[in-house]
C-alpha positions as CSV (number, residue, x, y, z in Angstrom):
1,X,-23.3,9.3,18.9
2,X,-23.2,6.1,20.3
3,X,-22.4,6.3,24.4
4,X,-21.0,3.7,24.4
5,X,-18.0,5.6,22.4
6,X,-18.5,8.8,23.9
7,X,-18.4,8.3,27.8
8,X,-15.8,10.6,29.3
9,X,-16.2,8.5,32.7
10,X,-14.8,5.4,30.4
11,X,-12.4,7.5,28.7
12,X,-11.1,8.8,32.9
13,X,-11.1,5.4,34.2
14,X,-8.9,4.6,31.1
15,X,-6.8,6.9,31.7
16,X,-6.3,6.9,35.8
17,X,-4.4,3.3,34.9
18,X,-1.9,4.2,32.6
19,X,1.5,5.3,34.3
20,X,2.8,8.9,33.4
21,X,5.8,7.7,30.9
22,X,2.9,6.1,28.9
23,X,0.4,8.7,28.7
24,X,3.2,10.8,27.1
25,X,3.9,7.3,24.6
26,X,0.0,8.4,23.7
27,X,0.5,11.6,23.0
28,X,3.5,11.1,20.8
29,X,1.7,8.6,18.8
30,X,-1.9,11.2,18.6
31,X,0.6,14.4,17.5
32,X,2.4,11.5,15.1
33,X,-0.9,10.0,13.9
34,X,-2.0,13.6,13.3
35,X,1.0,15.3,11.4
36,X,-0.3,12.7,8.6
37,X,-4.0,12.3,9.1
38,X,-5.3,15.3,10.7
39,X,-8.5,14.2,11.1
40,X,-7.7,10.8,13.2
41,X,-9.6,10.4,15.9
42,X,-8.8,9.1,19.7
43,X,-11.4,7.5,21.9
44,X,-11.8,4.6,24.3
45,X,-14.2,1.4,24.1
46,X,-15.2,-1.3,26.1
47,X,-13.4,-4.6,25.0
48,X,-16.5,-6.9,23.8
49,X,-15.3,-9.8,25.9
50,X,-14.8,-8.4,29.5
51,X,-16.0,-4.8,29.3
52,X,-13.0,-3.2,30.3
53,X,-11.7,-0.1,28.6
54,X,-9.3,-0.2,25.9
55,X,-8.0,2.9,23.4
56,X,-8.4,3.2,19.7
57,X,-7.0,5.7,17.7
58,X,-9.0,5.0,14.1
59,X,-12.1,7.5,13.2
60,X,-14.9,7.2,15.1
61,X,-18.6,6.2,14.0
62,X,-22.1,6.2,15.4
63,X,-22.7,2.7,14.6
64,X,-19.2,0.8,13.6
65,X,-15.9,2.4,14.6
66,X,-12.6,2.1,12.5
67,X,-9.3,1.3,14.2
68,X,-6.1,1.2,13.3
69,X,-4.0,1.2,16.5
70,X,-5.7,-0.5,19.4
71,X,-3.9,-0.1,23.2
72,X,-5.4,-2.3,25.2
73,X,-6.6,-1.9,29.0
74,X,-3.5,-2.1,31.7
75,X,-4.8,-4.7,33.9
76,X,-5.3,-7.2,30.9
77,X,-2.9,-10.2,30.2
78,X,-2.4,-10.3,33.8
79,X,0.8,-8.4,34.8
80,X,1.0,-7.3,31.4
81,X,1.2,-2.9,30.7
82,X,-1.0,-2.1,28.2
83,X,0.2,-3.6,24.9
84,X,-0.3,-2.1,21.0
85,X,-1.4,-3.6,18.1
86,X,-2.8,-2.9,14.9
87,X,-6.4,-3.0,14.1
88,X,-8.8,-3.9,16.8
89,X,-8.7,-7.9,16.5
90,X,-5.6,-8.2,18.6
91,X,-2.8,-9.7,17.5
92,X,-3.0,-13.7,16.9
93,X,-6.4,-14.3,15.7
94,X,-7.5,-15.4,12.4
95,X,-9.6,-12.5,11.6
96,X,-6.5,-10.2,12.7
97,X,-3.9,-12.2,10.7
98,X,-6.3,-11.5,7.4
99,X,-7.1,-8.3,7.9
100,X,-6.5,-5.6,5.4
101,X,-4.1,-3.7,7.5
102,X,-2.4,-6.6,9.2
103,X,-0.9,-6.9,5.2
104,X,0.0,-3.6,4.3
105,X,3.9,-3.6,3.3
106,X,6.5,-2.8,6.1
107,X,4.1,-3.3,9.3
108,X,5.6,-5.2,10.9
109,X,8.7,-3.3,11.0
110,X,7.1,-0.3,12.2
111,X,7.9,-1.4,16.2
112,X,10.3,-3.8,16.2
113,X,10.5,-7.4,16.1
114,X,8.2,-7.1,19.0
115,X,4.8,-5.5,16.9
116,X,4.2,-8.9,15.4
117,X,2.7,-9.6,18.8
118,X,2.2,-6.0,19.9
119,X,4.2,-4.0,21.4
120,X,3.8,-2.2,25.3
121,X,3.4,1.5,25.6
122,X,6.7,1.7,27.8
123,X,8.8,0.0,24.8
124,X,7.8,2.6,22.1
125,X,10.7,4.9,21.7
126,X,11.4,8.2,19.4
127,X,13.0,5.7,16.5
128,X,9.3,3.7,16.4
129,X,7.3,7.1,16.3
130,X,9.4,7.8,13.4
131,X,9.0,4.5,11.9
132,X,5.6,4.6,12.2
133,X,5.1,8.4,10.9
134,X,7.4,7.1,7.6
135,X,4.8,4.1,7.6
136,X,1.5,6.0,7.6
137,X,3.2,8.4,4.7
138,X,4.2,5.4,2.7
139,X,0.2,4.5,3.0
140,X,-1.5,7.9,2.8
141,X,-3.8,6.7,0.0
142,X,-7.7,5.9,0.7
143,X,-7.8,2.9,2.9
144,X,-6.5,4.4,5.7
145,X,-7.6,7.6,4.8
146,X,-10.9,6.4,5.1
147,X,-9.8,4.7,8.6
148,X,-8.8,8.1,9.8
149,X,-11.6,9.8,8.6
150,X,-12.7,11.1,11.8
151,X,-13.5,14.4,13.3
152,X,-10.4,15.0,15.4
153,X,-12.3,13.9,18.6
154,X,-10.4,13.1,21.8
155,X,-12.9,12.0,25.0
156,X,-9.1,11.8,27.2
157,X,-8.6,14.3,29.3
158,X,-4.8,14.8,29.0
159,X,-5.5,16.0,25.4
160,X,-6.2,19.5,27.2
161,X,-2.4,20.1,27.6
162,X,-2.2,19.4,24.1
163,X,-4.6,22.7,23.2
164,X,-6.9,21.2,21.1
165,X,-8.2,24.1,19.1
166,X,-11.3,24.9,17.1
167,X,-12.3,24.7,13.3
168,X,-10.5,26.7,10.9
169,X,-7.5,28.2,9.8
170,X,-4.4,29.7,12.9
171,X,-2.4,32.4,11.7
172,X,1.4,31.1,12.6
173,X,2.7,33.0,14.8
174,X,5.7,34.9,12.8
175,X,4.5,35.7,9.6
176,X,0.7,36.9,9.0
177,X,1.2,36.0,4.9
178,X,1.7,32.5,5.7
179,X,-1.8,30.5,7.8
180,X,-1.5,26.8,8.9
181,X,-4.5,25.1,7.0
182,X,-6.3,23.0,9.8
183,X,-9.0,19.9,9.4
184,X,-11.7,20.4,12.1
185,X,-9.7,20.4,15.2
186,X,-6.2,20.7,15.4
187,X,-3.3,19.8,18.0
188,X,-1.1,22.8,19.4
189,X,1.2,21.0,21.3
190,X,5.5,21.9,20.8
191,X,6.1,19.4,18.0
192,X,2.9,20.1,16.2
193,X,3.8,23.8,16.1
194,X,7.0,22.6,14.5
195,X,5.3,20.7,12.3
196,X,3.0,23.3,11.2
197,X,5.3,25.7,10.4
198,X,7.2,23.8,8.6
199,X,4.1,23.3,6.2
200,X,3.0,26.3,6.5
201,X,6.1,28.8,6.8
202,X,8.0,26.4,4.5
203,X,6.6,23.8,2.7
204,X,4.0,26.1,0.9
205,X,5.5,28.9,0.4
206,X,9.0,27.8,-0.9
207,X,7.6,24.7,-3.2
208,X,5.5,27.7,-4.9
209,X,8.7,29.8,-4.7
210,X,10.5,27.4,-6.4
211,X,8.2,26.0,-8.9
212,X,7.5,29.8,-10.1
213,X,11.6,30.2,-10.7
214,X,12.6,27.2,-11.8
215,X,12.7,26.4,-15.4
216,X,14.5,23.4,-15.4
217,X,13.0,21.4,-12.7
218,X,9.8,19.7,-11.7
219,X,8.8,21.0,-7.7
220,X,6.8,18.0,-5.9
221,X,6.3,17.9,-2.2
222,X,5.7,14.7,0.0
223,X,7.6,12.6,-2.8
224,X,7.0,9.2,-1.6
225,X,10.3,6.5,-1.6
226,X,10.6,3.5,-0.2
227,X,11.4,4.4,3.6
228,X,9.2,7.9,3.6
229,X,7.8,11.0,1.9
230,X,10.5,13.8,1.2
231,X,9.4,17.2,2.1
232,X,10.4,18.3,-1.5
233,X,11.9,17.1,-4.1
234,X,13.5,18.2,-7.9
235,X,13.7,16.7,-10.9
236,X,15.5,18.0,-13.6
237,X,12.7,17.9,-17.0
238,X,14.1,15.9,-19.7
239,X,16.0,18.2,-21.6
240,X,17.9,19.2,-19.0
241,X,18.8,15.1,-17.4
242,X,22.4,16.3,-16.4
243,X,21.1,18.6,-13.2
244,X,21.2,16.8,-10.5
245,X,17.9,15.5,-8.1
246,X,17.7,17.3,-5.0
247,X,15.9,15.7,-2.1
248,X,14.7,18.6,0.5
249,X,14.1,18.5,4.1
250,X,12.3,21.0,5.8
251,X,12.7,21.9,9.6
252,X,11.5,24.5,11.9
253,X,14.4,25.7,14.1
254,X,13.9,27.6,16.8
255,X,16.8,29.8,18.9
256,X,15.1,28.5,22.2
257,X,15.9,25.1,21.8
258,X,19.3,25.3,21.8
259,X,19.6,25.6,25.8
260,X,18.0,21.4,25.5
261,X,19.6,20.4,22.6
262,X,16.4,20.2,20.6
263,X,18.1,22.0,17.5
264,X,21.0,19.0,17.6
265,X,18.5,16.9,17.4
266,X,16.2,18.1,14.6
267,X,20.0,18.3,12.7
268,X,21.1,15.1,13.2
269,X,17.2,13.4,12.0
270,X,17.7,15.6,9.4
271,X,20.6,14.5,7.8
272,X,19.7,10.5,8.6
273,X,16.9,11.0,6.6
274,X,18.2,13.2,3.5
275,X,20.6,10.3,3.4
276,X,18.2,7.5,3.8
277,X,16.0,9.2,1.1
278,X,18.9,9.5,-1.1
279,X,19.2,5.7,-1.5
280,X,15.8,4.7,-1.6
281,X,14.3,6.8,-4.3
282,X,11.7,4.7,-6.3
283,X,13.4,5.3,-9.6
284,X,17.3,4.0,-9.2
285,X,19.3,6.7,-9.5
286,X,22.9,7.7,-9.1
287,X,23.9,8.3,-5.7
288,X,26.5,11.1,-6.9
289,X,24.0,13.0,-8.7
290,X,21.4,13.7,-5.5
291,X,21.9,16.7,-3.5
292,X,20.5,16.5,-0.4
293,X,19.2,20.2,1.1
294,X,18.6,21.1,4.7
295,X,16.4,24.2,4.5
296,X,15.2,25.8,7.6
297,X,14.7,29.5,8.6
298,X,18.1,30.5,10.1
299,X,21.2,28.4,11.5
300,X,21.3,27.7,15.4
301,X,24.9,28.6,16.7
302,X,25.1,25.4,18.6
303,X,24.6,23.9,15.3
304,X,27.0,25.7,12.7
305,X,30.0,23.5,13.4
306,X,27.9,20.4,13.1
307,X,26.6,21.9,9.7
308,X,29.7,22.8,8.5
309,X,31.7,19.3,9.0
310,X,28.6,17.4,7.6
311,X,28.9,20.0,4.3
312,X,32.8,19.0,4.3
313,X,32.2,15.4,4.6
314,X,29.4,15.1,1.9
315,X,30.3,17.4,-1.0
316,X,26.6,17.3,-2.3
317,X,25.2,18.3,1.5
318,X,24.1,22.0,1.6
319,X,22.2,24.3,4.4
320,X,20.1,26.9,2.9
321,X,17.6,29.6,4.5
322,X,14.1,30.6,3.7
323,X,12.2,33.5,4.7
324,X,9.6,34.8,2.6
325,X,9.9,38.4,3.3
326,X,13.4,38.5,2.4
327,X,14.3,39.7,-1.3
328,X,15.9,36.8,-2.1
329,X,14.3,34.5,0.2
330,X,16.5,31.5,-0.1
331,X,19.8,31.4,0.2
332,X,22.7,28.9,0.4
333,X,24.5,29.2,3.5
334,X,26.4,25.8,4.5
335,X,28.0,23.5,1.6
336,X,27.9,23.3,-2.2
337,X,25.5,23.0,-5.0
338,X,25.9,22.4,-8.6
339,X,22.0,23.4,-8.9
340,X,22.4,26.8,-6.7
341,X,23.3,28.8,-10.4
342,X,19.3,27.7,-11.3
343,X,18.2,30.3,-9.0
344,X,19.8,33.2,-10.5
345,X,20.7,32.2,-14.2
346,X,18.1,29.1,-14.6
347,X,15.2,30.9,-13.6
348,X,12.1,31.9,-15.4
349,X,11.7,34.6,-17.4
């Protein structure tokens, strides 16, 4: 490999610069980068016109390197903080301006009215991360596949407190059935475990669930629309057009994150984007005939009211439960659903 991409004194003296708040704005964006293309890679440069060090997250070569979100040094621009851009031409040149990337639909939304001349580290909040997760799903098809295409590498050292873990597959940690299928490395950080299980202990298991009970209805996963990718989503087959669609959003809840509030949180994203789906599917379709579902594995007290004035303000809003072990592992617990009889009279043979 080129040392020029692999020196770990480059990759510290990058890192001894940046202030706390915007190491964690890097760690976000690796864990967000990651929950979509596993395989992205992290590594620092020198910047080809006055050799000081500057981050790429892209895929990693011996001979040309692939970027897609370049953070450049913090004592550039003069007082400047280290701003973000896309690609690794900057932001204003021709060459940037032309670029592949640079013309990909909705990019320039992705940080604000600010990412059209890049962004700093310190003015990335949770709502860009999102954006930008929704972005990178909207676009999971071979160009940037192939600008991710990395091997999970990381020369920073503050990836350690992210647990960056070996090749293979990690058992989650509840259910021995269900593994978490990994690239080459993976990230073991909090909201990577989330995300995990919710693939994992969720996604999977209840998409083969339902596809193996439902007669009536078409099971995808990662349903793209025009803001995002549903977790799920069902579509009634054509000879039965009058069930409804019902968009799915999968969350991993967990009883100890009720004492910060975490579980409010993952609630209230939830239902802004079961909503947001809901009137952006790709195909028009009836707002009155899309039930939105909120699945997770059991309801948080410090969540049940929340849960249960939502369900009484949208009529077509319902909480359900999955656990695989159960013998009937998903169950309607919050709400209504004119699709709920499927799973007991609409079922397969």
């Amino acid at each position: 490999m080129n040392e020029e991409f692999d020196s770990s004194s480059l990759a510290k003296k990058y890192e001894s610069k940046l202030q706390k708040n915007e190491i964690e704005i890097v760690k976000k964006l690796l864990i967000a980068t990651r929950s979509v293309f596993p395989k992205a890679d992290l590594f620092v440069v020198k910047n080809s016109e006055n050799g000081n060090p500057v981050l790429r997250f892209g895929a990693l070569g011996d001979k040309k390197n692939r970027v897609v979100l370049s953070v450049s040094s913090p004592n550039s621009q003069g007082k400047k903080r280290p701003i973000v851009s896309w690609g690794g031409q900057g932001t204003t040149t021709p060459k940037a301006k032309n670029s592949r990337i640079h013309k990909l639909k909705g990019i320039k939304n992705v940080f604000g009215t600010k990412g059209t001349k890049g962004i700093t580290l310190a003015d990335i909040d949770v709502d860009s991360i999102e954006r930008y997760v929704d972005f990178l799903k909207c676009h999971n098809d071979q160009f940037l596949q192939k600008c991710f295409d990395g091997a999970s590498t990381c020369s920073l050292s503050f990836s350690d407190s992210l647990g960056v873990s070996e090749i293979g597959e990690g058992k989650t940690r509840s259910d021995d059935s269900s593994t978490a299928t990994t690239s080459k490395r993976r990230l073991s950080g909090e909201e990577v475990e989330a995300w995990l299980e919710e693939k994992s202990e969720l996604q999977t298991p209840l998409m083969n669930y339902l596809d193996d009970v439902l007669s009536s209805y078409d099971v995808s996963k990662e349903k793209k629309t025009n803001v995002g990718s549903m977790d799920l989503f069902l579509s009634p087959k054509p000879q039965c057009e009058k069930n409804p669609f019902v968009v799915i959003e999968l969350k991993a809840i967990k009883p100890e994150a009720s004492e910060n509030g975490g579980n409010r949180t993952k609630v209230r994203q939830s239902y802004g984007q079961l909503l947001d789906y809901s009137v952006n599917l790709r195909t028009p379709t009836d707002f009155n005939n899309i039930e939105r579902w909120l699945v997770i594995k059991h309801i948080p007290d410090d969540c049940r009211n929340l849960l249960e004035k939502l369900t009484q303000l949208d009529s077509n809003f319902s909480v359900w439960t999955y656990n695989e072990r159960d013998k009937m592992p998903l169950v309607l617990k919050l709400g209504r659903s004119k699709s709920s009889g499927l799973l007991s009279g609409g079922t397969k043979p």
